[in-house]
DODO-451748 format. One record per atom (N, C-alpha, C): x, y negated, z negated; atom name; residue in three letters. Coordinates in nm, 2 decimals, m for minus. Layout:
<rs>
R | X | Y | Z | CA | Ala;
...
</rs>
This chain:
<rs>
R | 3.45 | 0.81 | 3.39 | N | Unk;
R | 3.31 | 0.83 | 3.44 | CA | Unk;
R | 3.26 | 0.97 | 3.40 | C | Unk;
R | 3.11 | 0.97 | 3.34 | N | Unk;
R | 3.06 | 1.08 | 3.35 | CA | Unk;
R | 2.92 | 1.12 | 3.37 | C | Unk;
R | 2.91 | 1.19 | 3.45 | N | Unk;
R | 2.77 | 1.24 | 3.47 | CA | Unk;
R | 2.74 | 1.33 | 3.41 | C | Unk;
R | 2.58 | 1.31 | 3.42 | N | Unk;
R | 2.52 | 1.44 | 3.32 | CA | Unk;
R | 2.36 | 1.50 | 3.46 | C | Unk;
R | 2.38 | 1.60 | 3.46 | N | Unk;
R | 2.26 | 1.64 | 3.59 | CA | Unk;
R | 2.19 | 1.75 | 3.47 | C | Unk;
R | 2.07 | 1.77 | 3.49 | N | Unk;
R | 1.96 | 1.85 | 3.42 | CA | Unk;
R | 1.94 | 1.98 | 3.51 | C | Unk;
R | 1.92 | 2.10 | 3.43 | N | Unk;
R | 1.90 | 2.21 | 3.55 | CA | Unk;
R | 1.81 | 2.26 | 3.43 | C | Unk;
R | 1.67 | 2.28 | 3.52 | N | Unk;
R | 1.57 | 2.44 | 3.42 | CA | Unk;
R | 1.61 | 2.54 | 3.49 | C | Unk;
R | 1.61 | 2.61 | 3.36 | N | Unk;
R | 1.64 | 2.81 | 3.42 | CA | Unk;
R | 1.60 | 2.87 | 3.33 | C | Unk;
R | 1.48 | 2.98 | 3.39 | N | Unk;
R | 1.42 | 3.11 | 3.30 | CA | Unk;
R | 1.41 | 3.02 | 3.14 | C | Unk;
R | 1.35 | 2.89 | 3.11 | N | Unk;
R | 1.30 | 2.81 | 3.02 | CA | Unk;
R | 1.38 | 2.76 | 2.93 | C | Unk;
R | 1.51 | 2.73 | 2.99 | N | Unk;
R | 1.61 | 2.69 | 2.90 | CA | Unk;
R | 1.69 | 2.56 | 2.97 | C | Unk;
R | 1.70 | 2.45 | 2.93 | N | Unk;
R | 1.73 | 2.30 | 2.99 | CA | Unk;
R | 1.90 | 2.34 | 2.97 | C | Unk;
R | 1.93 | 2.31 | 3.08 | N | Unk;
R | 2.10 | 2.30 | 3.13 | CA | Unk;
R | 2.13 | 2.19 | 3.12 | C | Unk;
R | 2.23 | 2.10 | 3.05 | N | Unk;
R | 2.25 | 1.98 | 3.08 | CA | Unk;
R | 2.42 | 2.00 | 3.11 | C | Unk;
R | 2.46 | 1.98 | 3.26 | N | Unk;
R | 2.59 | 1.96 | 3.32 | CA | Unk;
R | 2.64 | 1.86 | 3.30 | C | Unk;
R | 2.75 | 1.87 | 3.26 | N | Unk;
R | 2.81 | 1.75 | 3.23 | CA | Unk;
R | 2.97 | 1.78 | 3.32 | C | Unk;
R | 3.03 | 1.63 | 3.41 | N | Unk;
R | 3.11 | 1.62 | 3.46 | CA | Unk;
R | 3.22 | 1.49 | 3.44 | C | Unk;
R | 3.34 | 1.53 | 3.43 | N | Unk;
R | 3.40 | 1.37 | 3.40 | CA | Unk;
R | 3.47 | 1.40 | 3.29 | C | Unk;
R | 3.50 | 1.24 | 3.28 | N | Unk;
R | 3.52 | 1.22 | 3.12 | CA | Unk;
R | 3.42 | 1.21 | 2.99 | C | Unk;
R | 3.48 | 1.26 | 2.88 | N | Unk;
R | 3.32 | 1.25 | 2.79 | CA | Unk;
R | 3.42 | 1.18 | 2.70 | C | Unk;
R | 3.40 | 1.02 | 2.71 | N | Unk;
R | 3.46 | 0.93 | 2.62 | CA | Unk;
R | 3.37 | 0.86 | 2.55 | C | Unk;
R | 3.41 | 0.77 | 2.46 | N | Unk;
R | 3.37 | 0.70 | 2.33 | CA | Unk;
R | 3.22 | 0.63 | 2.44 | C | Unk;
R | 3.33 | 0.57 | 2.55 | N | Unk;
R | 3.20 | 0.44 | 2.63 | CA | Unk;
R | 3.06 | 0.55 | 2.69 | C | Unk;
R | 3.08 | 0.66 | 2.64 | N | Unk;
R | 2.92 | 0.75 | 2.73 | CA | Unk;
R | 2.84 | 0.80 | 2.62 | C | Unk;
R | 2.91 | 0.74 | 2.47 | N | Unk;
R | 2.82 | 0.82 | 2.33 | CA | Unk;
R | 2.70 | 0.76 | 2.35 | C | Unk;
R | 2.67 | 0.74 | 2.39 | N | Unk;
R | 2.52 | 0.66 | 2.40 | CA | Unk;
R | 2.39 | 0.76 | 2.48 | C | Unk;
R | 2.46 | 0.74 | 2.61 | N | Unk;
R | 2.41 | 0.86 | 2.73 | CA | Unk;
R | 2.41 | 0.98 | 2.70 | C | Unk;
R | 2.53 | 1.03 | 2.62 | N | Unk;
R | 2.55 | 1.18 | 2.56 | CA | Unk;
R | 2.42 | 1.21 | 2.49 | C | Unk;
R | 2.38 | 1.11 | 2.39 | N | Unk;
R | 2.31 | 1.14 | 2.23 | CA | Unk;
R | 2.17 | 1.10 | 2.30 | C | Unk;
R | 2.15 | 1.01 | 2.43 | N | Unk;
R | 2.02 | 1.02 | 2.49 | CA | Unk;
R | 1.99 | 1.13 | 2.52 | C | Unk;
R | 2.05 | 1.20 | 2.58 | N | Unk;
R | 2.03 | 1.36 | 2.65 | CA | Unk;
R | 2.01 | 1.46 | 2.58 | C | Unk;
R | 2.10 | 1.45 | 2.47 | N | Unk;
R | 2.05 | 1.56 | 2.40 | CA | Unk;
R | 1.96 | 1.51 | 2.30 | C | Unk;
R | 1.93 | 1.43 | 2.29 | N | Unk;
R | 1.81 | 1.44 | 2.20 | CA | Unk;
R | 1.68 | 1.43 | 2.27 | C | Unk;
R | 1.65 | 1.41 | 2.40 | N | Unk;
R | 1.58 | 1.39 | 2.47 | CA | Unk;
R | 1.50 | 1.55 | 2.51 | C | Unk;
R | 1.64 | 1.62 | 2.46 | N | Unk;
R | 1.64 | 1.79 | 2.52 | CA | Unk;
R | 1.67 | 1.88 | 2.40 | C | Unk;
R | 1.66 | 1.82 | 2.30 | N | Unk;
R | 1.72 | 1.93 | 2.19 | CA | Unk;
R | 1.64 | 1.95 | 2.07 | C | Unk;
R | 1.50 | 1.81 | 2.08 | N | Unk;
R | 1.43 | 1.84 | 1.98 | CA | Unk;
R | 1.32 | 1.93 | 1.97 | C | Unk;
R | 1.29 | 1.95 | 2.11 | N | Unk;
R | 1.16 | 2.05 | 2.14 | CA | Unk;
R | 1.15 | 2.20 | 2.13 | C | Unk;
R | 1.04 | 2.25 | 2.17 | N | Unk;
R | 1.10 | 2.42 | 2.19 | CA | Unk;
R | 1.18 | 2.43 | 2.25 | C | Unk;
R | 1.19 | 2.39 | 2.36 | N | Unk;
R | 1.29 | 2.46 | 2.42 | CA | Unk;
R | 1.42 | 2.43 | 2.42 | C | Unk;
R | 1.45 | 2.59 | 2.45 | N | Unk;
R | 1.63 | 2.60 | 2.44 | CA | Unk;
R | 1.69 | 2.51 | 2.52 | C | Unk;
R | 1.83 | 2.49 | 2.49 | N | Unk;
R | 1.91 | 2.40 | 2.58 | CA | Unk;
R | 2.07 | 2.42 | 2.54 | C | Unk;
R | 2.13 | 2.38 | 2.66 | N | Unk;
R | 2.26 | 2.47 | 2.64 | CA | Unk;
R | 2.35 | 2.35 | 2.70 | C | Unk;
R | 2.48 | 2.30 | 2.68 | N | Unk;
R | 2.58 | 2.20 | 2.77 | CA | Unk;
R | 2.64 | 2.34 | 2.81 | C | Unk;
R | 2.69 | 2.30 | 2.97 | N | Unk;
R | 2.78 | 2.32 | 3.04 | CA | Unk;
R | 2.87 | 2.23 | 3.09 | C | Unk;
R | 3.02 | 2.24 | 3.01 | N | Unk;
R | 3.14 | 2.18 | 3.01 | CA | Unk;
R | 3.26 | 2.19 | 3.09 | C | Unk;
R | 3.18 | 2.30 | 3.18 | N | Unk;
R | 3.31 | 2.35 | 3.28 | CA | Unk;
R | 3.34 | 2.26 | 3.40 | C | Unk;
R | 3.28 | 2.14 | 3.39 | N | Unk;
R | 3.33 | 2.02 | 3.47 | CA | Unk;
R | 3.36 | 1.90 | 3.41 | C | Unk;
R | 3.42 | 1.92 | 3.27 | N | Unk;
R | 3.45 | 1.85 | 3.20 | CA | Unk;
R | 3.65 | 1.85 | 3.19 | C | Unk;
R | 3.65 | 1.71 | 3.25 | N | Unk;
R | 3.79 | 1.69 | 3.25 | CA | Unk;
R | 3.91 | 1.64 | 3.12 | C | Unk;
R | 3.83 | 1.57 | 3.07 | N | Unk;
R | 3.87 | 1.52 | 2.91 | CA | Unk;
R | 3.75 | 1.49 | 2.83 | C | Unk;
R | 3.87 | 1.51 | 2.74 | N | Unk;
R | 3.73 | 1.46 | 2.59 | CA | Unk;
R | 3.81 | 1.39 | 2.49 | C | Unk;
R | 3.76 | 1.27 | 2.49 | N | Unk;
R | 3.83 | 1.21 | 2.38 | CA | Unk;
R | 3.76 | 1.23 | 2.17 | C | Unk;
R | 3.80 | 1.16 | 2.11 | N | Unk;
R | 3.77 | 1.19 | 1.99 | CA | Unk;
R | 3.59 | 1.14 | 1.93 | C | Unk;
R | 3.58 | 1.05 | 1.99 | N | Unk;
R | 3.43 | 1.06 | 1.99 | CA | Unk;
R | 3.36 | 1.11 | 2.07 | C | Unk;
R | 3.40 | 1.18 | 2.19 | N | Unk;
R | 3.31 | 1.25 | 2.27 | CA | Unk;
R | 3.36 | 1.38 | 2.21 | C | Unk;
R | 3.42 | 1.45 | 2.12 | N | Unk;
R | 3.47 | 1.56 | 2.04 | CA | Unk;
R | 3.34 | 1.57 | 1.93 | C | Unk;
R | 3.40 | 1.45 | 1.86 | N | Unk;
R | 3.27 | 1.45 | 1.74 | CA | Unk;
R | 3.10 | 1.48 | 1.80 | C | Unk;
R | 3.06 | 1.41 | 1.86 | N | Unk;
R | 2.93 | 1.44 | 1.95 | CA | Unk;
R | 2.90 | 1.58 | 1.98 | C | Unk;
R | 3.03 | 1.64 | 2.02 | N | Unk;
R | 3.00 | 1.79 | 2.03 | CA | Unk;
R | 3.01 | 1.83 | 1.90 | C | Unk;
R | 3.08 | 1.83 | 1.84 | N | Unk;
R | 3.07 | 1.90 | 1.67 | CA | Unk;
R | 2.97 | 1.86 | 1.63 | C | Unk;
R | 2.90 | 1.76 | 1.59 | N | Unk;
R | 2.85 | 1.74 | 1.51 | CA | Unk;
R | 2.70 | 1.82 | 1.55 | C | Unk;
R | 2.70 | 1.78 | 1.68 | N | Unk;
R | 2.54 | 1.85 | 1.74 | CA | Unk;
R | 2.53 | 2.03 | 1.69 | C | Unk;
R | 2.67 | 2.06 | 1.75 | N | Unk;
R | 2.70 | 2.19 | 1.72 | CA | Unk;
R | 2.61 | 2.25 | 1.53 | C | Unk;
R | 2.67 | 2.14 | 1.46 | N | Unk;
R | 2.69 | 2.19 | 1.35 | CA | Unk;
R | 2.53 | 2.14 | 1.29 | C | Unk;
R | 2.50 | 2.06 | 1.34 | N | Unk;
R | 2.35 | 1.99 | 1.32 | CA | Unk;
R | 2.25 | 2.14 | 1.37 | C | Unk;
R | 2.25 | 2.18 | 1.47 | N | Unk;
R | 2.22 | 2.35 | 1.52 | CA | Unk;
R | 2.19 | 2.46 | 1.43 | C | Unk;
R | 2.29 | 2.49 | 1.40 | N | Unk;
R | 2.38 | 2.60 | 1.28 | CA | Unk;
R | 2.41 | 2.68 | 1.42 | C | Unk;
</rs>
């Protein structure tokens, strides 16, 4: 299972993430952040309630990362 909760602070979108971040939530993942990643404004994951990550919930982070610079 995993959730994802939205927090604004001082203009920058927080998206918490809790759980597992497996293959079955790439969907939810890639809604969120793209929902939050294409605008001005900043946006940051917080992973520190993050219990596993499997290999496609890995890639999703790399790739976003690297999509970034």
């Amino acid at each position: 299972m995993l959730m994802i909760t939205e927090e604004k602070k001082n203009g920058e979108v927080i998206l918490n993430l809790s759980g597992r971040l497996t293959s079955e939530h790439v969907s939810e993942i890639l809604k969120a952040l793209e929902s939050n990643g294409n605008g001005p404004t900043k946006f940051a994951l917080d992973l520190t309630n993050v219990r596993f990550v499997d290999r496609a919930g890995m890639e999703i982070l790399t790739s976003r990362l690297n999509r970034k610079g």
